[in-house]
C-alpha positions as CSV (number, residue, x, y, z in Angstrom):
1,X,0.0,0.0,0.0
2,X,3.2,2.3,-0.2
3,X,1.9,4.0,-3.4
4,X,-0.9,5.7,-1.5
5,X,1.0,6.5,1.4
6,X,1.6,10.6,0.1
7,X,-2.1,10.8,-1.1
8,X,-3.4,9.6,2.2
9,X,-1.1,11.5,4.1
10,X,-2.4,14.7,2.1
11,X,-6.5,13.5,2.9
12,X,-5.4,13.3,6.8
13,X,-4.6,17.2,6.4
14,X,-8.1,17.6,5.5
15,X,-9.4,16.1,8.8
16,X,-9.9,19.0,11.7
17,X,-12.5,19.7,13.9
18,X,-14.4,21.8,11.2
19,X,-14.4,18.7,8.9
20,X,-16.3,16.8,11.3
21,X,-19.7,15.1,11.6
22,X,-20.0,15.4,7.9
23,X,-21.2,12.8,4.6
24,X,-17.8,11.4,4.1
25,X,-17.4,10.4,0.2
26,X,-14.8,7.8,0.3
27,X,-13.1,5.5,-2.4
28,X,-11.0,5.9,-5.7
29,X,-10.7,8.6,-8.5
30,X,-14.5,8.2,-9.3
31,X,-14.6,10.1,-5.4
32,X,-11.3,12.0,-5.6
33,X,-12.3,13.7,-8.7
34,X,-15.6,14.6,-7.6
35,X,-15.1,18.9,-7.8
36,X,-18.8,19.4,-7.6
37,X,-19.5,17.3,-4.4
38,X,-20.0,20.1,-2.5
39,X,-22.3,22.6,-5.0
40,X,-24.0,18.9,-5.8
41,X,-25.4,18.7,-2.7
42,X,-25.2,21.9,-1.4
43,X,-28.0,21.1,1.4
44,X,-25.4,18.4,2.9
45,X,-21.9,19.3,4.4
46,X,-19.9,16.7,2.8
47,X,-15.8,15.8,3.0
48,X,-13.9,14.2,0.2
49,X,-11.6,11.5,1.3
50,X,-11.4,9.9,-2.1
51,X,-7.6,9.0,-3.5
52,X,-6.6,8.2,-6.8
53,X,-6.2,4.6,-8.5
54,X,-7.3,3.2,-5.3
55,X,-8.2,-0.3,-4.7
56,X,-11.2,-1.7,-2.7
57,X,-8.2,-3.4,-0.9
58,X,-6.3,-0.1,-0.1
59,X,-10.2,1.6,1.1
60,X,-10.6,-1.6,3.5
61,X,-6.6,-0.8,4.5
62,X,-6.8,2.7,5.0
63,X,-10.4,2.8,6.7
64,X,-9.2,3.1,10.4
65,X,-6.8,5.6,9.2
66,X,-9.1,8.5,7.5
67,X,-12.8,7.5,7.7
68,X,-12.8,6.5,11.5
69,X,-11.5,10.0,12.2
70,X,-13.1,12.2,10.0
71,X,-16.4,10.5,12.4
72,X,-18.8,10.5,9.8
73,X,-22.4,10.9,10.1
74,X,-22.8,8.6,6.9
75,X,-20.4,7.0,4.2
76,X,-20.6,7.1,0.7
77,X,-18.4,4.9,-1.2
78,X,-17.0,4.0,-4.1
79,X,-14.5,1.2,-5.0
80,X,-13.9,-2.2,-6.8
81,X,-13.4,-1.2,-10.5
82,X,-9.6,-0.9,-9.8
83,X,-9.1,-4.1,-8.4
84,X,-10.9,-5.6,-11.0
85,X,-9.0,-3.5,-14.0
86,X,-6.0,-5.6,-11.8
87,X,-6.9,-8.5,-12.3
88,X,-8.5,-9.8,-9.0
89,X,-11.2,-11.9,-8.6
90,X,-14.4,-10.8,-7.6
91,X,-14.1,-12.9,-4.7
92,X,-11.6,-11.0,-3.9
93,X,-12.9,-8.1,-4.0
94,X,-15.9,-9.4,-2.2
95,X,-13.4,-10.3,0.9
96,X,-12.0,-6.9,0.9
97,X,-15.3,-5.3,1.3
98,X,-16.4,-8.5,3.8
99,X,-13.3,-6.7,6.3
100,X,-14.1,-3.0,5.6
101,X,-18.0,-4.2,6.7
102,X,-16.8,-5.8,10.1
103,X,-13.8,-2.1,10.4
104,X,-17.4,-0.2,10.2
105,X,-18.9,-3.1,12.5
106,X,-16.6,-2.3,15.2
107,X,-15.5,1.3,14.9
108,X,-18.4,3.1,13.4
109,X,-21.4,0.7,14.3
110,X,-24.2,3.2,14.1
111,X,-23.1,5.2,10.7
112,X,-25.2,4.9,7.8
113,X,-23.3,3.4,4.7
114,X,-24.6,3.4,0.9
115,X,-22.5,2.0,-1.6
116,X,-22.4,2.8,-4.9
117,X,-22.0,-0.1,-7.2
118,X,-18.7,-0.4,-9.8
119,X,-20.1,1.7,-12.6
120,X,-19.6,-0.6,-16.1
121,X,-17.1,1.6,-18.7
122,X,-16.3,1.7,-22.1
123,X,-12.4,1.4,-21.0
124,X,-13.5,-2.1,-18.8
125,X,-16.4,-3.4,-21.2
126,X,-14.6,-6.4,-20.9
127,X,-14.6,-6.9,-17.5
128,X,-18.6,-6.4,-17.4
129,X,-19.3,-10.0,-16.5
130,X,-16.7,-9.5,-13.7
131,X,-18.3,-6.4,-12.5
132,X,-22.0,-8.3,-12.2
133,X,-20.8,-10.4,-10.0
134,X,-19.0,-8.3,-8.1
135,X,-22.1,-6.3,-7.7
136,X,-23.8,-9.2,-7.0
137,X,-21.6,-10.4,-4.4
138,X,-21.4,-7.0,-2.0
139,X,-25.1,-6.7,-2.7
140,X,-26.3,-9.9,-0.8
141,X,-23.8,-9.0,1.8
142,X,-25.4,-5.3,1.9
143,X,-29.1,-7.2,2.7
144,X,-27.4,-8.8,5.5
145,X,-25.8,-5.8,7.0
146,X,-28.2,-3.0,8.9
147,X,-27.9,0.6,8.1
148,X,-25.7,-0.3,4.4
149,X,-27.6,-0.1,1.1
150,X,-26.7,-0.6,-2.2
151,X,-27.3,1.9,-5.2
152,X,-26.9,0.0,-8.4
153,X,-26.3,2.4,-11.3
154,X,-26.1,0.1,-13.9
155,X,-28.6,0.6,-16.1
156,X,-28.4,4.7,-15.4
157,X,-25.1,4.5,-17.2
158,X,-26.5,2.4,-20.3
159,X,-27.7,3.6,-23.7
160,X,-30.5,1.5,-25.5
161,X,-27.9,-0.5,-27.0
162,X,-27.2,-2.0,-23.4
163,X,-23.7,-0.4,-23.4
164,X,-22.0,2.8,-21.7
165,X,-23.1,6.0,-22.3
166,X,-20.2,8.1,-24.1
167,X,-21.1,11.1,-22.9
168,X,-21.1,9.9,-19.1
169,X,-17.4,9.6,-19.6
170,X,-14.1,11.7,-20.3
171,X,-11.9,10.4,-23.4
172,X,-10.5,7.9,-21.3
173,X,-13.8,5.9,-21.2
174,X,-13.1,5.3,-17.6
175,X,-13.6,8.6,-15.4
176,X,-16.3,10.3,-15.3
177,X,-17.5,13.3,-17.4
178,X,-19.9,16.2,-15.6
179,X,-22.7,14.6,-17.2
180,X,-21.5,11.3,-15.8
181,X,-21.5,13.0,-12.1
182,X,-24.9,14.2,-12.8
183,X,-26.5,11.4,-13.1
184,X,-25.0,10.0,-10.1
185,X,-25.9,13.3,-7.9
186,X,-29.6,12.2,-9.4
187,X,-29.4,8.7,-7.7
188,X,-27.7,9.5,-5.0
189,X,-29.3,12.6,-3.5
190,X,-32.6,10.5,-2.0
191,X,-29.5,8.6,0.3
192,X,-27.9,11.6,0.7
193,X,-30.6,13.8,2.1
194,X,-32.0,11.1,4.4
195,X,-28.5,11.1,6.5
């Protein structure tokens, strides 16, 4: 987890007592390069603790280190399509989310947590049976676990030829455009604005 370790260090920085208490956005680039969270919902104080390129692996590893102190009201996160552009298994990724469930279970017991579901791309189109079941996976543990819920924004981010929108994505087909970020602010304000 070295790679991360400047990028975290930098999102610690952001954690002070005026940061507190807030909606904590939390996960990879998807989060990290979110620049209209805030005027999205602009009802909601909100903290960014997204970093770049990160893994569902590195969220689980870090969570102790910047969620538990930022203490949350409710988490919002995003992660998973990195370690599946890497070549894990969605069992994998499963696990990793299985240990950040039981880091909430113990640390934050009482905080709300909605997860948004790996978003299919044109850059990972082949990975889409992958990302299924991944979904599938962390969204039978998600019935199991009180105060989690899963958004699935699948079909949100398909055309009527079953495939990604273009236009929800920069020319990398993997990050997200402003349009893209709309349509998430869309599905995720009813969450958002019952925290």
């Amino acid at each position: 987890m070295i790679w991360y370790e400047e990028e975290v260090k930098q999102l610690k920085q952001r954690i002070n007592p005026a940061q507190l208490n807030r909606t904590v956005f939390y996960g990879s680039s998807s989060i990290r390069l979110w620049s209209t969270l805030a005027q999205d919902f602009p009802d909601t104080p909100v903290l960014n603790l997204g970093f770049g390129g990160s893994t569902l692996a590195a969220c689980s590893w870090y969570f102790e280190e910047l969620v538990v102190p930022s203490k949350p009201r409710a988490i919002v996160f995003y992660a998973g399509d990195n370690d599946l552009g890497d070549q894990r298994h969605p069992e994998e990724v499963y696990l990793f989310f299985c240990t950040l469930v039981e880091r909430m279970k113990k640390n934050l017991p009482d905080v709300p947590l909605v997860y948004v579901s790996i978003k299919p791309s044109l850059a990972r189109w082949d990975l889409i049976e992958k990302i299924k079941y991944t979904n599938a996976l962390i969204a039978e543990k998600i019935k199991q676990t009180p105060g989690f819920k899963f958004l699935d924004l699948t079909q949100a981010m398909l055309g009527a030829n079953h495939r990604p929108r273009p236009e929800l994505f920069e020319a990398d087909g993997l990050h997200l455009s402003p349009a893209g970020y709309q349509v998430w602010t869309k599905l995720l304000r009813p969450y958002v604005e019952k925290f």
